[in-house]
VEXPA-60928 format. One record per residue (C-alpha): x, y, z; residue number from 1; residue in three letters. Coordinates in steps of 0.1 Angstrom, whole numbers, plus 2048, in hexadecimal, padded with zeros to 3 digits. Layout:
BEGIN
{{X,Y,Z},NUM,"ALA"},
...
This chain:
BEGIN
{{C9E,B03,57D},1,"UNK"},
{{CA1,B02,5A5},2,"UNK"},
{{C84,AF7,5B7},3,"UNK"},
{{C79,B0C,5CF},4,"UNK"},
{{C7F,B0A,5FB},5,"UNK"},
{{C63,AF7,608},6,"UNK"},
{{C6F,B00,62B},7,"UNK"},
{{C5E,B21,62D},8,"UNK"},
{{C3A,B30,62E},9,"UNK"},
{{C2D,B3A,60C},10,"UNK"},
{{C0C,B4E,603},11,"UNK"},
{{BF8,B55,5DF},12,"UNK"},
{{BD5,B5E,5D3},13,"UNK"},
{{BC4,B36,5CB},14,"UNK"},
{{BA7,B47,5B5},15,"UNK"},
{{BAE,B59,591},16,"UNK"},
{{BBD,B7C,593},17,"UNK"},
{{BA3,B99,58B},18,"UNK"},
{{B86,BAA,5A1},19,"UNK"},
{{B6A,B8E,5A9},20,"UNK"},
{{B50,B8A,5C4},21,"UNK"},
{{B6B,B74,5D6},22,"UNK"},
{{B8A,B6A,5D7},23,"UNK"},
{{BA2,B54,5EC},24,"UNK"},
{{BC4,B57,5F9},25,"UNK"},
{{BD9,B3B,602},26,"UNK"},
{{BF5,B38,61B},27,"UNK"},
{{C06,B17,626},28,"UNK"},
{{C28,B12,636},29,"UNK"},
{{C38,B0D,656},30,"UNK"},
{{C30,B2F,666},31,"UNK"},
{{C0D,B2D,651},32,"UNK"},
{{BF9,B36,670},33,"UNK"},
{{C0E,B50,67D},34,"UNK"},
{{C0F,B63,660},35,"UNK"},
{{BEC,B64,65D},36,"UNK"},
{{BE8,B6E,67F},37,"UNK"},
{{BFA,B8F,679},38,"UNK"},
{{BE1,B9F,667},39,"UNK"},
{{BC3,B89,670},40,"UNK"},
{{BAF,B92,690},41,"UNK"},
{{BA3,B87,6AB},42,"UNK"},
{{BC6,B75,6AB},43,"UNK"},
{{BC6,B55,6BE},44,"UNK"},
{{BD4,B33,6C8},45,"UNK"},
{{BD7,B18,6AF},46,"UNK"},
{{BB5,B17,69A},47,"UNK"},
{{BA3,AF6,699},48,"UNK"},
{{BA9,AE3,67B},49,"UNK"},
{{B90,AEA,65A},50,"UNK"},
{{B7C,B04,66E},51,"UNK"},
{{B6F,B1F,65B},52,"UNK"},
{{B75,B44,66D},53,"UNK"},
{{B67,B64,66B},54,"UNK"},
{{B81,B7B,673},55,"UNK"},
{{B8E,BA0,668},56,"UNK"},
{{BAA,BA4,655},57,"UNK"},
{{BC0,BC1,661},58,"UNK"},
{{BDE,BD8,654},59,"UNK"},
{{BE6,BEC,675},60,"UNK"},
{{BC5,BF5,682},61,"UNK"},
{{BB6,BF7,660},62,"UNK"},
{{BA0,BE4,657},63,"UNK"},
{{BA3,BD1,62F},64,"UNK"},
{{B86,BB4,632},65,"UNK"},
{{B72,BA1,646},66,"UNK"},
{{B7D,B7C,63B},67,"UNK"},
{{B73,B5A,63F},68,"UNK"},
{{B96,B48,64C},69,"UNK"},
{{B9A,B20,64C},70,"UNK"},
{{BB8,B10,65C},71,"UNK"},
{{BC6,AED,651},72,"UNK"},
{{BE0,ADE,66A},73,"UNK"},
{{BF9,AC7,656},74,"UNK"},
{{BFF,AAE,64C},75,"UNK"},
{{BD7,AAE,644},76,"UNK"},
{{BD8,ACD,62C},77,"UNK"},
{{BDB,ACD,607},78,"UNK"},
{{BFF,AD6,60B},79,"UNK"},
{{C07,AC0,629},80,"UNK"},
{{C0E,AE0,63A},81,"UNK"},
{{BFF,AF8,650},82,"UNK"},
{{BE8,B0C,636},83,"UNK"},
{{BCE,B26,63C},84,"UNK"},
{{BB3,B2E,622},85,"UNK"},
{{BA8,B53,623},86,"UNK"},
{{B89,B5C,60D},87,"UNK"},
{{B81,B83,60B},88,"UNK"},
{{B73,B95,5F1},89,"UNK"},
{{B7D,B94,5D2},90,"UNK"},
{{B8C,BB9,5CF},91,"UNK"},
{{BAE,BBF,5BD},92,"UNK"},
{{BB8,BD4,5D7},93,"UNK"},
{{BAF,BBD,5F6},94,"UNK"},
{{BBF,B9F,5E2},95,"UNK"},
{{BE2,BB5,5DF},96,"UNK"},
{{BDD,BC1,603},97,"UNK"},
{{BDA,BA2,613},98,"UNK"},
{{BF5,B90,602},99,"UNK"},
{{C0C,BAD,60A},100,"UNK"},
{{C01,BA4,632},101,"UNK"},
{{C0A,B83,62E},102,"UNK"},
{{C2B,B88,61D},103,"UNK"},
{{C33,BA3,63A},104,"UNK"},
{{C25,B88,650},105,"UNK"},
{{C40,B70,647},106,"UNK"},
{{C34,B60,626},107,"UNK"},
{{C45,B63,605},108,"UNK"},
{{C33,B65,5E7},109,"UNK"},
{{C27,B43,5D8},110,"UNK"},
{{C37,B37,5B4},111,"UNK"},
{{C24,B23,595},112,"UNK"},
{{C16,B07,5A7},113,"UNK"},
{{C26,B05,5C9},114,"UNK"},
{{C0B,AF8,5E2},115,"UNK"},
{{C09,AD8,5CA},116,"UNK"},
{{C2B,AD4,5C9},117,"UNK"},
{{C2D,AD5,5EE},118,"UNK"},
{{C10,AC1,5EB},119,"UNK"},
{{C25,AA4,5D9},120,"UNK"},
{{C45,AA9,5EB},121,"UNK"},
{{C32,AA4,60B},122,"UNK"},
{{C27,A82,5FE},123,"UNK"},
{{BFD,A93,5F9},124,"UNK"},
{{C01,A8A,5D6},125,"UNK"},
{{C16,A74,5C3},126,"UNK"},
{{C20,A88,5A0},127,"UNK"},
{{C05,A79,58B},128,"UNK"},
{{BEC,A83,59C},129,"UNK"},
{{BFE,AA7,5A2},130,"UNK"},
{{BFF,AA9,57F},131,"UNK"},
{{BD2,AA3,57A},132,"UNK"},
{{BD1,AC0,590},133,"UNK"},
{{BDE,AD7,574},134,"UNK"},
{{BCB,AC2,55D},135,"UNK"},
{{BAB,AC7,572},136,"UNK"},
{{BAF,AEC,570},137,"UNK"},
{{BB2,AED,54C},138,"UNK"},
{{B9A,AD5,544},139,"UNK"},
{{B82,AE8,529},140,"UNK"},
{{B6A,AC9,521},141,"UNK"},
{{B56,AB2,537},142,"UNK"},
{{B6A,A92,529},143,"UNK"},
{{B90,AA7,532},144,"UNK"},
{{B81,AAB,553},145,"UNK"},
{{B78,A8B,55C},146,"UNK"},
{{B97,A7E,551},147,"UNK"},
{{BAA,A97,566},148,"UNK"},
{{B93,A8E,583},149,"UNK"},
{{B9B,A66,57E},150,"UNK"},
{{BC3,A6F,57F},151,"UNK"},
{{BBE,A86,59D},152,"UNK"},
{{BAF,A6E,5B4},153,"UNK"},
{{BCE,A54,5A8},154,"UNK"},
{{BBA,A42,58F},155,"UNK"},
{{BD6,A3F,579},156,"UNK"},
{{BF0,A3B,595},157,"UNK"},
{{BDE,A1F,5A3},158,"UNK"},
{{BE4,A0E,580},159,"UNK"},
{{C04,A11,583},160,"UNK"},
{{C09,A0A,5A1},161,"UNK"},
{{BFA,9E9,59D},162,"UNK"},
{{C16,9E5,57E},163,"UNK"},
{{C30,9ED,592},164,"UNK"},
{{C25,9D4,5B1},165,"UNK"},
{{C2A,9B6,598},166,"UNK"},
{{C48,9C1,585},167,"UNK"},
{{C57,9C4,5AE},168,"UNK"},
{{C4B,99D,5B3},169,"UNK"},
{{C5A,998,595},170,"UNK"},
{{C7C,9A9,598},171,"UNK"},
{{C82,999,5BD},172,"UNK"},
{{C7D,976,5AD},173,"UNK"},
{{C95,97D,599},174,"UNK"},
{{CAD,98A,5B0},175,"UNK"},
{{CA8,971,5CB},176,"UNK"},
{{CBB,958,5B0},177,"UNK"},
{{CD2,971,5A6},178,"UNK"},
{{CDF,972,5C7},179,"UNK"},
{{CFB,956,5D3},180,"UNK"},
{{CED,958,5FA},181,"UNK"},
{{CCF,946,5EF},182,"UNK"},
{{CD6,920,5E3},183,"UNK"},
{{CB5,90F,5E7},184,"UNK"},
{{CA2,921,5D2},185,"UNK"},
{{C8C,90C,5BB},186,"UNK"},
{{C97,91A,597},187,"UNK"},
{{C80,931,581},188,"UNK"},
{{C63,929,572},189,"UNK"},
{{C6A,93F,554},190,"UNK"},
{{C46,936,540},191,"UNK"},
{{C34,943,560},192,"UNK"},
{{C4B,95F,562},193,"UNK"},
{{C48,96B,542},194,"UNK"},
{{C22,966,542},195,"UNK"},
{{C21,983,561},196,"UNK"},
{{C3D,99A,550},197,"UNK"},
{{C2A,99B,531},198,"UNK"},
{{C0B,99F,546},199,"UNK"},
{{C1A,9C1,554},200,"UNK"},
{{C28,9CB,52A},201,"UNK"},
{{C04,9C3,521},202,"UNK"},
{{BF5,9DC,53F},203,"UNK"},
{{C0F,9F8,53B},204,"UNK"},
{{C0F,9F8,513},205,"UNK"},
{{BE7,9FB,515},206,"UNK"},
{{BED,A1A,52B},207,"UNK"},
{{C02,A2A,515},208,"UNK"},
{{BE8,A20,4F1},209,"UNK"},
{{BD6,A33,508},210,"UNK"},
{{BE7,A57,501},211,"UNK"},
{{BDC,A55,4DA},212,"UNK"},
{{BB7,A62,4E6},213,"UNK"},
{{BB9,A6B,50B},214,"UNK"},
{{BD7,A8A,4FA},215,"UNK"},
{{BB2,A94,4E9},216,"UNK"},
{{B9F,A8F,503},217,"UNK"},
{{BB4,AA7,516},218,"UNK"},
{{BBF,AC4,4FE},219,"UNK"},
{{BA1,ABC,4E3},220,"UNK"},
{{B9F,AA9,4C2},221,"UNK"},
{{BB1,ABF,4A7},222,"UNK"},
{{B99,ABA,487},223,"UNK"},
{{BA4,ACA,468},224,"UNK"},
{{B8A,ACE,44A},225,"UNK"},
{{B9C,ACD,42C},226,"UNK"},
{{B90,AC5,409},227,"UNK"},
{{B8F,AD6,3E3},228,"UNK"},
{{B84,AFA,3E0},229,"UNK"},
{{B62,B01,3E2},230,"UNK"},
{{B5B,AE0,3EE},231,"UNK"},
{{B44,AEE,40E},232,"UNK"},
{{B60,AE8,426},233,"UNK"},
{{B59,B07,439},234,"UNK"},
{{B2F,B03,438},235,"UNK"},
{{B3A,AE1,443},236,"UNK"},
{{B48,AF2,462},237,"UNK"},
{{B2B,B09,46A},238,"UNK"},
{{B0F,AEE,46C},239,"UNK"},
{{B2B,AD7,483},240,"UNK"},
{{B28,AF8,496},241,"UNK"},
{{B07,B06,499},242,"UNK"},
{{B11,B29,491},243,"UNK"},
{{B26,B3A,477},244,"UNK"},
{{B45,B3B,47D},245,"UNK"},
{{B54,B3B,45B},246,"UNK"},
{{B49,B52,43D},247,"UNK"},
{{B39,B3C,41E},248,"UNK"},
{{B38,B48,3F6},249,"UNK"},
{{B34,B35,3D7},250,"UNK"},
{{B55,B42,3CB},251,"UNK"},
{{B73,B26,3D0},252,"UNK"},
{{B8B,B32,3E5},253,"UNK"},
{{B7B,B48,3FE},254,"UNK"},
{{B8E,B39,420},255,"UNK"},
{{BB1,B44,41D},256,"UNK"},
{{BBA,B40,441},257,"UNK"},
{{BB4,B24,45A},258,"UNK"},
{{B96,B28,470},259,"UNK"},
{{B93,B17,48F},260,"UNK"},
{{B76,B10,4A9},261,"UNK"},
{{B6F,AFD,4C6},262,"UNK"},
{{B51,AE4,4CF},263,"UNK"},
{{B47,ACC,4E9},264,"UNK"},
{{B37,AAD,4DA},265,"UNK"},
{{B2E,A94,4F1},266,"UNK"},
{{B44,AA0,50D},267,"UNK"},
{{B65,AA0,4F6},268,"UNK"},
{{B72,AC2,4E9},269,"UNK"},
{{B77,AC3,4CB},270,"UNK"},
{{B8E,ADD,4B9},271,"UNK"},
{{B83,AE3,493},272,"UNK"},
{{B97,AF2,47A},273,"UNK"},
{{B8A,B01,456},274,"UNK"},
{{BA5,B04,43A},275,"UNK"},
{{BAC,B0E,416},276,"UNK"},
{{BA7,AFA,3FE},277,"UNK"},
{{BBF,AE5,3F3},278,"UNK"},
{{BC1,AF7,3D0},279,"UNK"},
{{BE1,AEC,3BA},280,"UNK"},
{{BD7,B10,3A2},281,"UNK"},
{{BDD,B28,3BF},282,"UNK"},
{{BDF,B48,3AE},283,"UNK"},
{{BE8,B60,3CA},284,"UNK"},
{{C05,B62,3E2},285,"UNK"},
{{BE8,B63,3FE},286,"UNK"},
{{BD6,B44,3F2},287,"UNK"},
{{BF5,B32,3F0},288,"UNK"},
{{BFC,B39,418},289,"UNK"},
{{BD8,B32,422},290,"UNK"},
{{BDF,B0F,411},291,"UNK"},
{{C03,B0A,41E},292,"UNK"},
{{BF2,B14,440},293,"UNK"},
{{BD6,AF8,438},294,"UNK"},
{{BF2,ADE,42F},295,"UNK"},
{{C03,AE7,453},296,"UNK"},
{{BE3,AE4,462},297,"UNK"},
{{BDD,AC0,452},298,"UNK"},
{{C00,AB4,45F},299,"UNK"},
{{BF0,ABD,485},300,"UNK"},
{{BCF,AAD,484},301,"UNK"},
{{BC0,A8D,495},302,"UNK"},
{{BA9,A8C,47D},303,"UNK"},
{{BA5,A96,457},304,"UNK"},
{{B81,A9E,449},305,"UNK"},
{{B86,A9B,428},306,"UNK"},
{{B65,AAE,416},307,"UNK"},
{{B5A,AA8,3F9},308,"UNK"},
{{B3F,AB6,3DD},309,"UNK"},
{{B28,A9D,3DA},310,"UNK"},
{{B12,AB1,3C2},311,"UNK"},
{{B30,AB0,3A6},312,"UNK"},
{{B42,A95,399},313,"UNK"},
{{B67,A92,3A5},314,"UNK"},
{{B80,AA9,398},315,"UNK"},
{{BA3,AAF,398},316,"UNK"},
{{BA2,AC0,3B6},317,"UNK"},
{{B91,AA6,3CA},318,"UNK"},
{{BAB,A8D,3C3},319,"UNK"},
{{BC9,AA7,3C9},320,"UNK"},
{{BB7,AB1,3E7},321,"UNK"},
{{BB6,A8B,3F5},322,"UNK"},
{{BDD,A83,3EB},323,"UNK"},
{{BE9,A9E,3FB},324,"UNK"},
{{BD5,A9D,41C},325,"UNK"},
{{BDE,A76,41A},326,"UNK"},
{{C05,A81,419},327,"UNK"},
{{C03,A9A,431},328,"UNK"},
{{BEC,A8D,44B},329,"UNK"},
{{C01,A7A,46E},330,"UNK"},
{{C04,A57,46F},331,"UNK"},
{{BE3,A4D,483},332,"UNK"},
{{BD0,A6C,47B},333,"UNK"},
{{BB1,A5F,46C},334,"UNK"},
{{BA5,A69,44E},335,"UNK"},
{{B7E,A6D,449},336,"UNK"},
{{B70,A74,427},337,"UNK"},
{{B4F,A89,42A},338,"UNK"},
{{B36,A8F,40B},339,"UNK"},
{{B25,AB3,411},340,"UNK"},
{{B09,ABF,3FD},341,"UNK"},
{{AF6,A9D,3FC},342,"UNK"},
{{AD7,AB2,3FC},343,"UNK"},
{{ADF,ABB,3D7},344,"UNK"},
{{AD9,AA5,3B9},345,"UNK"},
{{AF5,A8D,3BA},346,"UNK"},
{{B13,A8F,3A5},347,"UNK"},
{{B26,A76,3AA},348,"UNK"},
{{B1F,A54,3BF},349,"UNK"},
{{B2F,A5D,3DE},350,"UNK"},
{{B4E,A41,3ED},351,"UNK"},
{{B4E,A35,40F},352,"UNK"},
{{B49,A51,42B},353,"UNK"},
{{B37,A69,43D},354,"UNK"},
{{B15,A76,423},355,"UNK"},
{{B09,A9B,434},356,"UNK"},
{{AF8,AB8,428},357,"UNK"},
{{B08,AD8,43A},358,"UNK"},
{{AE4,AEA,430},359,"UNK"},
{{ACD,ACE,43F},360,"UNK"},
{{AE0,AC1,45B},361,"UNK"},
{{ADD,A9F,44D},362,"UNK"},
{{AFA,A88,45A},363,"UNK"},
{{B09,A9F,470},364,"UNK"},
{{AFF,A8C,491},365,"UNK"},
{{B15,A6C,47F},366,"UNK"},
{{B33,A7E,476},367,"UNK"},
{{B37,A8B,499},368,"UNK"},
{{B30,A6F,4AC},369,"UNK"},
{{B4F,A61,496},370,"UNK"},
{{B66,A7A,49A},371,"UNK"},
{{B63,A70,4C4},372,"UNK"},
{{B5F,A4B,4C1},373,"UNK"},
{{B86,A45,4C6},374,"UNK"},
{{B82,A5C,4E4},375,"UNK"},
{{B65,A4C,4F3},376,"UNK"},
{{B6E,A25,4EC},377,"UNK"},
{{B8F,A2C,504},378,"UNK"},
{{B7E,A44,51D},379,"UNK"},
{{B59,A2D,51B},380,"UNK"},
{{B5E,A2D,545},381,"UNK"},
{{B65,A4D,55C},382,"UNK"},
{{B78,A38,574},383,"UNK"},
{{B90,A2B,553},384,"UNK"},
{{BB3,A3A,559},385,"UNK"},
{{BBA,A48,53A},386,"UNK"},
{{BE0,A58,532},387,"UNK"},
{{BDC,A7C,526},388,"UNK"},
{{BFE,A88,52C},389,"UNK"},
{{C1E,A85,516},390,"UNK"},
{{C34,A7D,534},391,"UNK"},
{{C1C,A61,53E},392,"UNK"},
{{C1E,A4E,51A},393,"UNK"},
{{C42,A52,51B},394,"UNK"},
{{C48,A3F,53D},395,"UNK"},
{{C2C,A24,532},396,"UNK"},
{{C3A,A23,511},397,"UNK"},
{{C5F,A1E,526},398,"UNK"},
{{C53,A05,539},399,"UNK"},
{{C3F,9ED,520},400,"UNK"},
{{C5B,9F1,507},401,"UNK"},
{{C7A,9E2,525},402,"UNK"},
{{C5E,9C8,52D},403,"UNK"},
{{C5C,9BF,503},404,"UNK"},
{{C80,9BC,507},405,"UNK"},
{{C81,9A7,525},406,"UNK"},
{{C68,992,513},407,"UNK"},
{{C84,98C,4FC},408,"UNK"},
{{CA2,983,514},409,"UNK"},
{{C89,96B,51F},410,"UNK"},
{{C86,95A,503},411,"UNK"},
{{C9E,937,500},412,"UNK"},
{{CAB,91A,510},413,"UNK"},
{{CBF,931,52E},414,"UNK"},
{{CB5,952,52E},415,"UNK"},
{{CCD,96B,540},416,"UNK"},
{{CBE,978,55C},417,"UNK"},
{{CD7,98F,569},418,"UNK"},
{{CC9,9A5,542},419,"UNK"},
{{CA3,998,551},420,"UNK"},
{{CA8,9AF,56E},421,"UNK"},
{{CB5,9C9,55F},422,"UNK"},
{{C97,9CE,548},423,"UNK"},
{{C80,9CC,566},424,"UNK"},
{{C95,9E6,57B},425,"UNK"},
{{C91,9FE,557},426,"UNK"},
{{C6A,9F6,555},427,"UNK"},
{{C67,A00,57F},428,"UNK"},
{{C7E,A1B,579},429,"UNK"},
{{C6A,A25,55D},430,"UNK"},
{{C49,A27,572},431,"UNK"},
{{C5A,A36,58F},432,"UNK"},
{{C5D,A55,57D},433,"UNK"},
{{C3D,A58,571},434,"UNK"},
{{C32,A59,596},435,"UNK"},
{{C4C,A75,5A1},436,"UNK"},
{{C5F,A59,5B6},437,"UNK"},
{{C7D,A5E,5A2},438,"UNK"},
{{C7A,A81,58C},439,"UNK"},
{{C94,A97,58B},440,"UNK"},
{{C8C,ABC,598},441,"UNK"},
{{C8E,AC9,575},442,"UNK"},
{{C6F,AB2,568},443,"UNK"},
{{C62,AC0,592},444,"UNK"},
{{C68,AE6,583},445,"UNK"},
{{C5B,AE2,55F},446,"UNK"},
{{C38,ACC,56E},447,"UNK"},
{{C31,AE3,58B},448,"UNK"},
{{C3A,B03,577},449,"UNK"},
{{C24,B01,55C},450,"UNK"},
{{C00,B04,57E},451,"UNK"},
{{BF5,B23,582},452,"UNK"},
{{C02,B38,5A1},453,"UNK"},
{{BE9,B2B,5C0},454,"UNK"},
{{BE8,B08,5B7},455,"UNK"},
C-alpha cells in the first residue's frame, strides 16, 4: 500500500457519520484557507490563529449553514498544516454539501486516518503516540482510556526514549575504541558497562511484561466459564452480571452455544463468556458443537473459571471438565476454580478457590476483584506507561532480547566488541521502529489505515 500525497489540501467529516445536533468538518493542507474561503463568506484575509468565526457557508448565493469556522496556521495545528475546523449542524445533507464545496474548492477527500498521519510525518506526533490516538477513540472502559491517554501524551515514548539515550552513551563508548583515530583512549570498563546495558535489558524487558495485561486492559479480559453440565455455569454469569443474560433450567445441558457479555468492574472491561458443558456423553450433533465451540473458546481465554457444584460430591464430570480445560487453556491463562451453590447443604468439602452462591451474591465481590488484580497491580498509577499494543511488545521484546545477547558477548576475559556493537545498533534499531523513526510505509499504511476517516 502507497501512502498517500501529503502535498495537497485534504477535507473529511471529524465527527461520526449520521444526522446529529452537530457535526464538524475538517480541512487541512496547503491551500486549507483558500478552499474554505470559496464557499465561506464574508471571505477575508488570513484569519487570526485559533479564533472561532461566525460566518455563512455558501453554494452560489445559496445559502447551506450558518457555521462556526476556526483557523489553525501551521505548524501549530494538529496536522502541522494550515487546518480550518467548520462546525454546522449535524444534517446529512449539509455534511455531504459542504464537503462537496470543499472538494470543488480544491480539497480532495480525506482517507482512514490522514490528519494523524500528517500529523506524524510533520514531526506533531511521533508513531506511538499516533497510534493512542486510535486507541483513545476506541477505548470502551475507563482503565483502556487512561491508558490510551498515558501513550498519547508520550508516556510510553518518553520511556523509551530514556532507553534509547543510554543504549546511544553506550554504543559511542564502544565505537570511540573501535575506531583507530583514537589511541589514548583509557580501555573499557566492561563490569561498569555491562552494569548500564543490563540496566537498559532490565527497563525494556519490563515494558514489554507489560503487554500480558495492558493487551486486556485495552481490548478487555476474555473470561470463559466452563465447568460440568449443570454445574450453574450460566446462573454464575447472571449474578456476575446483574441481569439475565443467559437462560437457566435444572436440566444439564441447556447452553449449547457460547454466550458472551460485557462488564466494567473496577474500570477494566471485562468480556465474559458462558459455554456448554464440558459433557464427554454428548448425545446430539448440536451439543457436540456447542461443546467443541466451548473448547475453542477455552483455548482464547485470559482467564478460566472453572465452576463447580459444591452441593454434590465430585463426579466424573467435574474431573473431565478440569483435564480438559487444563489441556486446552493458553500457557499463562489462569485458571480459577469457583464453588457455586455454597448456599446449599454442602456436598463435598470444597479445594482451594473462589466459594459463591450465584442466588445470594455471596463471594461475588472476591472473585471479581481477582479476575482484575493482574490488570490493576501493572496499571496501579495513571501516569504508568503501560504497552497495550502488539507492535510495541514486539520492538521491546527486540530490544531486551539483542541486549540478553550482548550480555553474553560480554561475558569473558576479551569480549569482542566489534559483536558488542552490533547488538546495541539491533536493540536502537529495535526501538527506533517502535517510534516511527525507521518504519517502513507499509507498517505507515497498515497503522494509519485501520482510524476512522477524520482522524
Amino acid at each position: 500500500m502507497i501512502l498517500p500525497d501529503t502535498g495537497d489540501t485534504i477535507a473529511a467529516q471529524a465527527t461520526p457519520p449520521g444526522a446529529g445536533a452537530l457535526a464538524v468538518i475538517r480541512i487541512s493542507g496547503i491551500n486549507a484557507f483558500k478552499t474554505a474561503a470559496s464557499f465561506l463568506r464574508p471571505a477575508g484575509g488570513a484569519p487570526p490563529h485559533g479564533v472561532a468565526r461566525l460566518l455563512a457557508a455558501r453554494a452560489g448565493g445559496r445559502l447551506v449553514d450558518r457555521v462556526v469556522a476556526v483557523f489553525f496556521h501551521g505548524p501549530a495545528s494538529y496536522t502541522g498544516d494550515d487546518t480550518v475546523e467548520i462546525t454546522c449542524h449535524g444534517s446529512p445533507y449539509i455534511i455531504r454539501t459542504l464537503l462537496n464545496l470543499a472538494v470543488r474548492g480544491g480539497a480532495r477527500p480525506a482517507g482512514p486516518g490522514e490528519f494523524t498521519l500528517r500529523a506524524f510525518l510533520n514531526g506533531k506526533l511521533d508513531l506511538a503516540r499516533a497510534e493512542a490516538v486510535g486507541q483513545l477513540i476506541e477505548a470502551s472502559s475507563a482503565a483502556a482510556h487512561r491508558a490510551a491517554v498515558t501513550q498519547a501524551e508520550g508516556g510510553l515514548s518518553r520511556e523509551v526514549a530514556a532507553i534509547r539515550e543510554s543504549l546511544v552513551a553506550l554504543l559511542a563508548q564502544l565505537e570511540a575504541r573501535l575506531d583507530d583515530s583514537y589511541e589514548e583512549i583509557p580501555d573499557l570498563e566492561i563490569r561498569t558497562f555491562a552494569r548500564a546495558a543490563e540496566a537498559a535489558r532490565a527497563r525494556a524487558q519490563g515494558l514489554a511484561d507489560s503487554y500480558a495485561a495492558g493487551r486486556g486492559v485495552r481490548d478487555g479480559i476474555k473470561v470463559v466459564i466452563a465447568g460440568a453440565p449443570n454445574s450453574g455455569k450460566s446462573s454464575l454469569l447472571n449474578a456476575l452480571l446483574g441481569y439475565d443474560r443467559a437462560m437457566v433450567s435444572g436440566a444439564a445441558g441447556t447452553t449449547r452455544d457460547t454466550l458472551e457479555a460485557r462488564l466494567e468492574v473496577d474500570g477494566f472491561s471485562v468480556q465474559f463468556t458462558d459455554t456448554a458443558g464440558l459433557n464427554a456423553r454428548a448425545a446430539s450433533a448440536l451439543e457436540r458443537e456447542g461443546i467443541r465451540r466451548a473448547e475453542a473458546a477455552i483455548a482464547a481465554a485470559d482467564a478460566v473459571l472453572l465452576v463447580k457444584d459444591a452441593a454434590i460430591a465430585e463426579t466424573a464430570s467435574d474431573r473431565r471438565a478440569e483435564r480438559e480445560t487444563l489441556r486446552l487453556a493458553l500457557a499463562g491463562a489462569r485458571l480459577l476454580r469457583v464453588y457455586n451453590k455454597t448456599d446449599l447443604p454442602a456436598g463435598r468439602r470444597p479445594g482451594a478457590g473462589f466459594k459463591v452462591s450465584a442466588r445470594t451474591g455471596a463471594g461475588l465481590g472476591r472473585l471479581k476483584a481477582a479476575l482484575v488484580a493482574q490488570q490493576k497491580k501493572v496499571f496501579a498509577d495513571g501516569a504508568q506507561a503501560v504497552v497495550t499494543s502488539a507492535r510495541h511488545y514486539a520492538a521491546l521484546s527486540g530490544a531486551a532480547s539483542e541486549l540478553a545477547a550482548l550480555r553474553g558477548a560480554l561475558r569473558g576475559k576479551n569480549p569482542p566488541l566489534e559483536l558488542a556493537a552490533e547488538h546495541l545498533r539491533g536493540a536502537l534499531e529495535a526501538l527506533a521502529g517502535l517510534l516511527g523513526e525507521t518504519a517502513p510505509e507499509e507498517v505507515l499504511a497498515g497503522i494509519f489505515g485501520k482510524f476512522c476517516v477524520g482522524k
